[in-house]
MMTF fields as JSON, N, C-alpha, C and O atoms, coordinates in Angstrom:
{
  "mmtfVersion": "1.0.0",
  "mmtfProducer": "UNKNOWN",
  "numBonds": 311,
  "numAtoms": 312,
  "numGroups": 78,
  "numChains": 1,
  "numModels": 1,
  "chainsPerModel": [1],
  "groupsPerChain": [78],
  "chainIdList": ["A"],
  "bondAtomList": [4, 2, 8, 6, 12, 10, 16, 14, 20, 18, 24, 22, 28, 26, 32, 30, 36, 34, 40, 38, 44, 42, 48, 46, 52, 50, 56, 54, 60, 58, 64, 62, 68, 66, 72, 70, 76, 74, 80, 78, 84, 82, 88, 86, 92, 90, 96, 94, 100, 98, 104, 102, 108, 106, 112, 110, 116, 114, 120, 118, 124, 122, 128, 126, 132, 130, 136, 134, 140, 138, 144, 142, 148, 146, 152, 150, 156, 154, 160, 158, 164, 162, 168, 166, 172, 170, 176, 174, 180, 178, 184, 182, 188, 186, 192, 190, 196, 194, 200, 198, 204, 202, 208, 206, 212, 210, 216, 214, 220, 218, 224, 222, 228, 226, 232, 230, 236, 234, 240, 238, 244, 242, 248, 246, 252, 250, 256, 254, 260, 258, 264, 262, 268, 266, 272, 270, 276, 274, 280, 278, 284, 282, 288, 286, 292, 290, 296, 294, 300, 298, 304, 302, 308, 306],
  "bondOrderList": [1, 1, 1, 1, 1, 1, 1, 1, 1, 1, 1, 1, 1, 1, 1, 1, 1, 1, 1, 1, 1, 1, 1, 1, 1, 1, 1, 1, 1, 1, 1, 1, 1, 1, 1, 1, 1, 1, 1, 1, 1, 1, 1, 1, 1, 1, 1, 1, 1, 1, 1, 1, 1, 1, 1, 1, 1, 1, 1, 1, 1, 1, 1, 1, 1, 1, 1, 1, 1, 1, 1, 1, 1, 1, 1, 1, 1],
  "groupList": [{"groupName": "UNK", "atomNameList": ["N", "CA", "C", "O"], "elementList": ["N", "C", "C", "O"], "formalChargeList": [0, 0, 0, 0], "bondAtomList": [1, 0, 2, 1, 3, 2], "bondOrderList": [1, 1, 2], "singleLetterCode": "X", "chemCompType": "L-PEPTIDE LINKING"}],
  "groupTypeList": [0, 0, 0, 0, 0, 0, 0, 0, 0, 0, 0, 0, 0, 0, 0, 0, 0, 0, 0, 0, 0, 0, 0, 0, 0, 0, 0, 0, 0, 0, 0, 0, 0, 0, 0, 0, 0, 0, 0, 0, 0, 0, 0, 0, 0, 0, 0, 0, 0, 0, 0, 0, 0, 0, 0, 0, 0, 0, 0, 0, 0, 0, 0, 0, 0, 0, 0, 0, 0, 0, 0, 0, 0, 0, 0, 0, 0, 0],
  "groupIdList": [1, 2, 3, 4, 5, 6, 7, 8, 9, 10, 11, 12, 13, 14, 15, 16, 17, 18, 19, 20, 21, 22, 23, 24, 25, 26, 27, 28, 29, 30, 31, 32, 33, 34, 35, 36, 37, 38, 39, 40, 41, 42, 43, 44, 45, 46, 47, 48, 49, 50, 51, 52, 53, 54, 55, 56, 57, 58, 59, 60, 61, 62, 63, 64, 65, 66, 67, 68, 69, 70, 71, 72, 73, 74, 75, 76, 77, 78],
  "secStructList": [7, 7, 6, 6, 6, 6, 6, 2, 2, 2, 2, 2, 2, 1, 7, 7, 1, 1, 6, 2, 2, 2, 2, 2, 2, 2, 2, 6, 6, 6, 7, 7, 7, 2, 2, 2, 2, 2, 2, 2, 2, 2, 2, 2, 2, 6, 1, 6, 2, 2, 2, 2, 6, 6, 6, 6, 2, 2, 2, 2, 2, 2, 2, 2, 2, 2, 2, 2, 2, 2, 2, 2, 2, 2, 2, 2, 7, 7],
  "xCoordList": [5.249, 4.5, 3.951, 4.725, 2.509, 2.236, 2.576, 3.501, 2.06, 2.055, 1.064, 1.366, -0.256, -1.183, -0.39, 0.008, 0.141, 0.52, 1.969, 2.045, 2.935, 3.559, 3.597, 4.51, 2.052, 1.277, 1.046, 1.337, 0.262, -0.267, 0.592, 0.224, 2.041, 3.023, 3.874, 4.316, 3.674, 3.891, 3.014, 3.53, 1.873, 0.987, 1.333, 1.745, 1.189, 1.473, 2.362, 2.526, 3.411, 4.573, 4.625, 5.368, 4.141, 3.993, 3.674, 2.908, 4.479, 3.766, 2.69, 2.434, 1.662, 0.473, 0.388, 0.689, -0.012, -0.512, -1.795, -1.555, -3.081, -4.022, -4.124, -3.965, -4.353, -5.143, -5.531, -5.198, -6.868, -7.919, -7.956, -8.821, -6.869, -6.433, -5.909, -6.119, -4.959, -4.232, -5.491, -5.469, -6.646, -7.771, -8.51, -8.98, -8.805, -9.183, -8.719, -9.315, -7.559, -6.67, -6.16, -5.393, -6.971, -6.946, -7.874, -7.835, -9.008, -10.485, -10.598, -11.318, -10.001, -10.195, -9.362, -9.743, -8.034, -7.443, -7.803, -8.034, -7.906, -8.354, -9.433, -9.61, -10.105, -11.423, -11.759, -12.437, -11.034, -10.757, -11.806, -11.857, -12.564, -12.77, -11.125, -9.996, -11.501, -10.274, -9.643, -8.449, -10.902, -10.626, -10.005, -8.831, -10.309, -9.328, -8.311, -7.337, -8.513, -7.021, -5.669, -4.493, -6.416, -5.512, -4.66, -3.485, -6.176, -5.528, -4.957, -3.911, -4.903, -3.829, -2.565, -1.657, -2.494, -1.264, -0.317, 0.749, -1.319, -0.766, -0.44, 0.332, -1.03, -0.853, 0.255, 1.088, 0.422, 1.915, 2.952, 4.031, 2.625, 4.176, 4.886, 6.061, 3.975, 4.356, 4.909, 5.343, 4.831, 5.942, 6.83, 6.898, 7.998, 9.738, 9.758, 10.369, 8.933, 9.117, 8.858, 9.244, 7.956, 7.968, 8.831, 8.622, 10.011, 10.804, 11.795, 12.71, 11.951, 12.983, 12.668, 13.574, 11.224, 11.16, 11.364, 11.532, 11.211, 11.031, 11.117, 10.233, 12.756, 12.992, 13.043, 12.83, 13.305, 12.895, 11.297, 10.796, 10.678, 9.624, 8.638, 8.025, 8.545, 7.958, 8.721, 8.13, 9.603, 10.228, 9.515, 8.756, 9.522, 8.653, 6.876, 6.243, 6.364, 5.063, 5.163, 4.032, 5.957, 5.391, 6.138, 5.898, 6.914, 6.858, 5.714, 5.176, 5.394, 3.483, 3.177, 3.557, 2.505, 1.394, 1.748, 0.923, 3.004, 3.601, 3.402, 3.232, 3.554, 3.042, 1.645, 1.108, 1.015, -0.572, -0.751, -1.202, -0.294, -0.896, -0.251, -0.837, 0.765, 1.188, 0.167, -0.531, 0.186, -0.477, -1.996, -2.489, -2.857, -4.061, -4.167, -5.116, -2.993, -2.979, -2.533, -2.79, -1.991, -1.604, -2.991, -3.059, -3.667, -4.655, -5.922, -6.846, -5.838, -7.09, -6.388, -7.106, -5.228, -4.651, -4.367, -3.684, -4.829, -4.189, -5.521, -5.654],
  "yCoordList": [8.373, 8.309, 9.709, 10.662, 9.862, 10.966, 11.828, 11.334, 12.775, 13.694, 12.93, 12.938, 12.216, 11.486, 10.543, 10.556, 9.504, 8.404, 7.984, 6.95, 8.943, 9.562, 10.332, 10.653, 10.521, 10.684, 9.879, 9.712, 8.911, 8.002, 6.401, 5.36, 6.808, 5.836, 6.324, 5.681, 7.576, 8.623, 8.109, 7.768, 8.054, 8.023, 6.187, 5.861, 5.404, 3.754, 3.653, 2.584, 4.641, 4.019, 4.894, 4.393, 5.673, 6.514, 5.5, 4.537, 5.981, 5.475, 5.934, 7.13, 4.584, 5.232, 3.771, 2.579, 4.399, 3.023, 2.009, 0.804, 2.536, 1.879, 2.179, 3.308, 1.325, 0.935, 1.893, 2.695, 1.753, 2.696, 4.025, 4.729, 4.683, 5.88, 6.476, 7.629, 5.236, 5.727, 5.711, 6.39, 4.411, 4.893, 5.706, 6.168, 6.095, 7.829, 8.527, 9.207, 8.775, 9.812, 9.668, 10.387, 8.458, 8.176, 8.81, 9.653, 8.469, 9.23, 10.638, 11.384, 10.933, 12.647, 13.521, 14.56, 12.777, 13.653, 13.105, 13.93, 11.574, 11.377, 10.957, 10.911, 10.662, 10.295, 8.679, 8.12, 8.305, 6.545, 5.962, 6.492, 4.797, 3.987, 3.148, 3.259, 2.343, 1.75, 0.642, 0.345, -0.074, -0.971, -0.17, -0.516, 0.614, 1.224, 1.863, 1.979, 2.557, 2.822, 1.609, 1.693, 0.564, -0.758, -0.841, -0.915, -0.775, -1.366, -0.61, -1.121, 1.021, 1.843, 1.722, 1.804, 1.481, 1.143, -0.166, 0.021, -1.667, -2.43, -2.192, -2.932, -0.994, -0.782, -0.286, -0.668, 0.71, 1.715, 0.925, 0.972, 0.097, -0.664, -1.696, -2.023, -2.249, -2.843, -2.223, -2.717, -0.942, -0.103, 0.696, 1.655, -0.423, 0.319, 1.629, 1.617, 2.838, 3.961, 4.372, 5.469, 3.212, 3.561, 2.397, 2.176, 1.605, 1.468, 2.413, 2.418, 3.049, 4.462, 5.274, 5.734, 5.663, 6.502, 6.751, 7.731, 4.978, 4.661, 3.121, 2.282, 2.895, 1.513, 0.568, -0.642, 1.138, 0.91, 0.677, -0.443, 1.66, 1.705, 0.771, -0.151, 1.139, -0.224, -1.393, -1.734, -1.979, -3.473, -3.788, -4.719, -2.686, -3.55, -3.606, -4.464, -2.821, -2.93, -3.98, -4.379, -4.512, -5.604, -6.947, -8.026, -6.943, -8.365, -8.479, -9.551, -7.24, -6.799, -7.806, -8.876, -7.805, -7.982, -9.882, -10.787, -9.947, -11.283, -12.565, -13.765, -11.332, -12.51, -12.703, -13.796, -11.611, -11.7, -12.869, -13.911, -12.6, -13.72, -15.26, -16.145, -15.379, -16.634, -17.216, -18.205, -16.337, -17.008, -17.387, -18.4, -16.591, -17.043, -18.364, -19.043, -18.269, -19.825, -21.316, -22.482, -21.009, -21.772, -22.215, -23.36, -21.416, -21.188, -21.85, -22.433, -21.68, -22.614, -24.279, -25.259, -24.308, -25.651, -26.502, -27.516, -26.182, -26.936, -26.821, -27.249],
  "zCoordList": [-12.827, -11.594, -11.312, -11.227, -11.152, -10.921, -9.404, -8.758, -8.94, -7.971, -6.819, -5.626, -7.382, -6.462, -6.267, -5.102, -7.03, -6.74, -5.722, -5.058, -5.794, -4.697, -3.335, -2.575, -3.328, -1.967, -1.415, -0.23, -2.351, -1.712, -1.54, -0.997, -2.358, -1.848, 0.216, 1.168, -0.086, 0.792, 1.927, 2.991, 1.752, 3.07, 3.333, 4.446, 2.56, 2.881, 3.376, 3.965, 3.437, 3.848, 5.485, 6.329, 5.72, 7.121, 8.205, 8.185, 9.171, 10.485, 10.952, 11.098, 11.342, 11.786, 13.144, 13.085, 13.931, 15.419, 14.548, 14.459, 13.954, 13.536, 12.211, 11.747, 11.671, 9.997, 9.627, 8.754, 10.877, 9.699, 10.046, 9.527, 11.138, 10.787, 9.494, 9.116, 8.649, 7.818, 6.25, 5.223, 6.803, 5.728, 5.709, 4.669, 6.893, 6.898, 6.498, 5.663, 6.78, 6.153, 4.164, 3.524, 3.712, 2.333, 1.996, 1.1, 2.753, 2.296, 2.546, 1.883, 3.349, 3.232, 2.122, 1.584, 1.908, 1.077, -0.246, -1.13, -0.591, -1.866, -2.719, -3.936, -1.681, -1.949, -2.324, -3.186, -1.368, -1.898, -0.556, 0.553, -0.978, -0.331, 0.479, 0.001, 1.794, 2.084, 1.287, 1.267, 0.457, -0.744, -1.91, -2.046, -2.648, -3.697, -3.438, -4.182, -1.853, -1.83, -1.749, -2.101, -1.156, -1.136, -2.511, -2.871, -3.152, -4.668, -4.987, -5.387, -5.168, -5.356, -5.148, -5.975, -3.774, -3.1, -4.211, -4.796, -4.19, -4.944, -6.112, -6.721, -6.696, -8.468, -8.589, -9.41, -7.715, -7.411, -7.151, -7.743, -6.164, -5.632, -6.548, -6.382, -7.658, -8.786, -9.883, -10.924, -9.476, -11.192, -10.712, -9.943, -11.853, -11.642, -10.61, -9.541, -11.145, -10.734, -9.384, -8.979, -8.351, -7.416, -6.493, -5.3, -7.483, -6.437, -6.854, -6.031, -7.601, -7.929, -6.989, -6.295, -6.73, -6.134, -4.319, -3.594, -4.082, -2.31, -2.608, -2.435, -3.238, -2.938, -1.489, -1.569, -0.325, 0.892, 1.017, 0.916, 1.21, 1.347, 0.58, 1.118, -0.839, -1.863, -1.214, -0.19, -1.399, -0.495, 0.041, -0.228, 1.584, 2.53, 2.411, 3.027, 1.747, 1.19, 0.202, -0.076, -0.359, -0.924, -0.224, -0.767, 0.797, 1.451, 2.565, 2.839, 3.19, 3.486, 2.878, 3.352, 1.812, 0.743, 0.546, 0.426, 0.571, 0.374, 1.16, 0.948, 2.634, 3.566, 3.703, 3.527, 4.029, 3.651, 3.037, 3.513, 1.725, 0.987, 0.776, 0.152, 1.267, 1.83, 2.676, 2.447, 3.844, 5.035, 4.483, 4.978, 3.405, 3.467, 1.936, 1.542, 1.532, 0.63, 1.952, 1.654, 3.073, 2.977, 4.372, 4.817, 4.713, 5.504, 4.654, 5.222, 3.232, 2.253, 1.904, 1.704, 1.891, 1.45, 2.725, 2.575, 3.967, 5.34, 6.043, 7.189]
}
């Protein structure tokens, strides 16, 4: 896991009140749209090393992501 990718597990996992404070704060330090930083986020939270690194943190970013996407399958099938 690199040095970026631990930032930016770093910044997902921070408290922030609004969203797109915390995508601002993607775009200034990394130069991400709020869409690639997403996907960043998802690429990271899927390898071993970043639940080594923030097994808490990865967890709850990916039951995040879990329900998200529960709710919008079950939002196309109903």
């Amino acid at each position: 896991m690199t040095e970026e990718d631990k930032a930016i597990l770093k910044l997902a996992t921070a408290p922030y009140k609004y969203a797109a404070a915390r995508e601002s704060h993607a775009r200034e330090r990394f130069g991400l749209t709020p869409t690639q930083y997403w996907r960043e986020v998802n690429r990271i939270i899927d390898t071993p090393a970043a639940r080594a690194t923030d097994p808490h943190g990865t967890a709850l970013l990916i039951q995040q992501r879990t329900s998200r996407t529960t709710g919008t399958l079950r939002r196309r099938l109903f």
